[in-house]
N, C-alpha and C positions, 0 to 999 in steps of 0.2 A: 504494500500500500504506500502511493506515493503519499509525503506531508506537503500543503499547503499551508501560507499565510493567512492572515485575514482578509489583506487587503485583495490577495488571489482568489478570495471567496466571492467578494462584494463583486473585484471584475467579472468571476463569472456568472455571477449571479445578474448584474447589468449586462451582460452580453444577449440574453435572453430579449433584450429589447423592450421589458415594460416599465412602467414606473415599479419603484422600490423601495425599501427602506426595512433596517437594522430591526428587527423586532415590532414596527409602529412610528405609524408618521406622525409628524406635529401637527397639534390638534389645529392649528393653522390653514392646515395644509389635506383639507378633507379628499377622498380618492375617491372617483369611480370606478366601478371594476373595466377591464381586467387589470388586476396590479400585483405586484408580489411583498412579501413580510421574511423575512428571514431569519433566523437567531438558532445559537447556541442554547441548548436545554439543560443540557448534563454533563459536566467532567464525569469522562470514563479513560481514568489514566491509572498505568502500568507502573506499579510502587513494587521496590521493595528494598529491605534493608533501611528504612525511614526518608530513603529518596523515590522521584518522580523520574523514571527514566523516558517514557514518552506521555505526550501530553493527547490526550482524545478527547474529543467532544462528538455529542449528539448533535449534528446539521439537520436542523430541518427548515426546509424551505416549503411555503403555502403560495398557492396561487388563488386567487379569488375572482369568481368570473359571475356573472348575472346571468348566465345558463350553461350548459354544460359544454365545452369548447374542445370539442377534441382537437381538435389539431394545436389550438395554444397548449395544451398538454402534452403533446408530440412533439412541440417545440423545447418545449422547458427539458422534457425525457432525454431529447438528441443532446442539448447543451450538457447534459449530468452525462450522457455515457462519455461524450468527448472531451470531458477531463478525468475522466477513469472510474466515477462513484458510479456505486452500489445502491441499490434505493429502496425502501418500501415504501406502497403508497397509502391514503386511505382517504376516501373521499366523504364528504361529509356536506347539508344544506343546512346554510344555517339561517335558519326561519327566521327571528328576528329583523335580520338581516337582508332579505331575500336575497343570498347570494348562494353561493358554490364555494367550498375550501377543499382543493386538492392538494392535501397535504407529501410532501415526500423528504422522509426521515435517510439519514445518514452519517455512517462513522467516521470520523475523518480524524488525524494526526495532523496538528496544530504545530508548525514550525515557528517557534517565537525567539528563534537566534537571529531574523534576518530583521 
C-alpha cells in the first residue's frame, strides 16, 4: 500500500471535479448537490513497543447528489482506483435532506515526513 499526504488526498479528491471541502463547508458557503465532504474518521495505526510505526486512517469520502447519478459515481470510483484505493461503499437517502450520500470508506497510510 502506497502512503499519501494530505494534501495528495485533497488533490485527488478535487480532481474528481466537484465542489469540496474537509469534512463541511462554511456555513457561508451553503452547497447544492452534487458536491463532495471528505475527512478522516479513525486513526488505525501500527504500534508497538510504545511507538507509532505507521500512521493509518479511515478515508472516507461522500458524494451527495439530488438523485441517484451513476455515472458521477463512476467518476468518483475511476478517480479512487487511479490512485491505487480500495473502497467500500454504502449508499444511503437522506430524507431530511432530500439528497443521496454515497459514501466510500478507505484505509490509507498517512505520510506526515513530507
Amino acid at each position: 500500500m502506497r502512503s499519501y499526504t494530505r494534501e495528495e488526498i485533497d488533490a485527488m479528491v478535487a480532481s474528481i471535479g466537484l465542489p469540496y471541502a474537509y469534512f463541511e463547508f462554511d456555513d457561508n458557503t451553503p452547497q447544492s448537490p452534487p458536491f463532495i465532504c471528505w475527512f478522516f474518521s479513525e486513526p488505525r495505526d501500527v504500534m508497538a513497543d510504545n511507538e507509532n510505526y505507521v500512521d493509518r486512517e479511515l478515508l472516507n469520502i461522500e458524494l451527495y447528489t439530488k438523485y441517484r447519478d451513476f455515472d458521477q459515481e463512476l467518476a468518483v470510483e475511476d478517480v479512487l482506483k487511479s490512485y491505487g484505493f480500495s473502497y467500500a461503499t454504502e449508499e444511503n437517502f437522506i430524507d431530511s435532506e432530500k439528497v443521496w450520500q454515497i459514501a466510500y470508506e478507505s484505509e490509507v497510510i498517512i505520510n506526515v515526513t513530507e
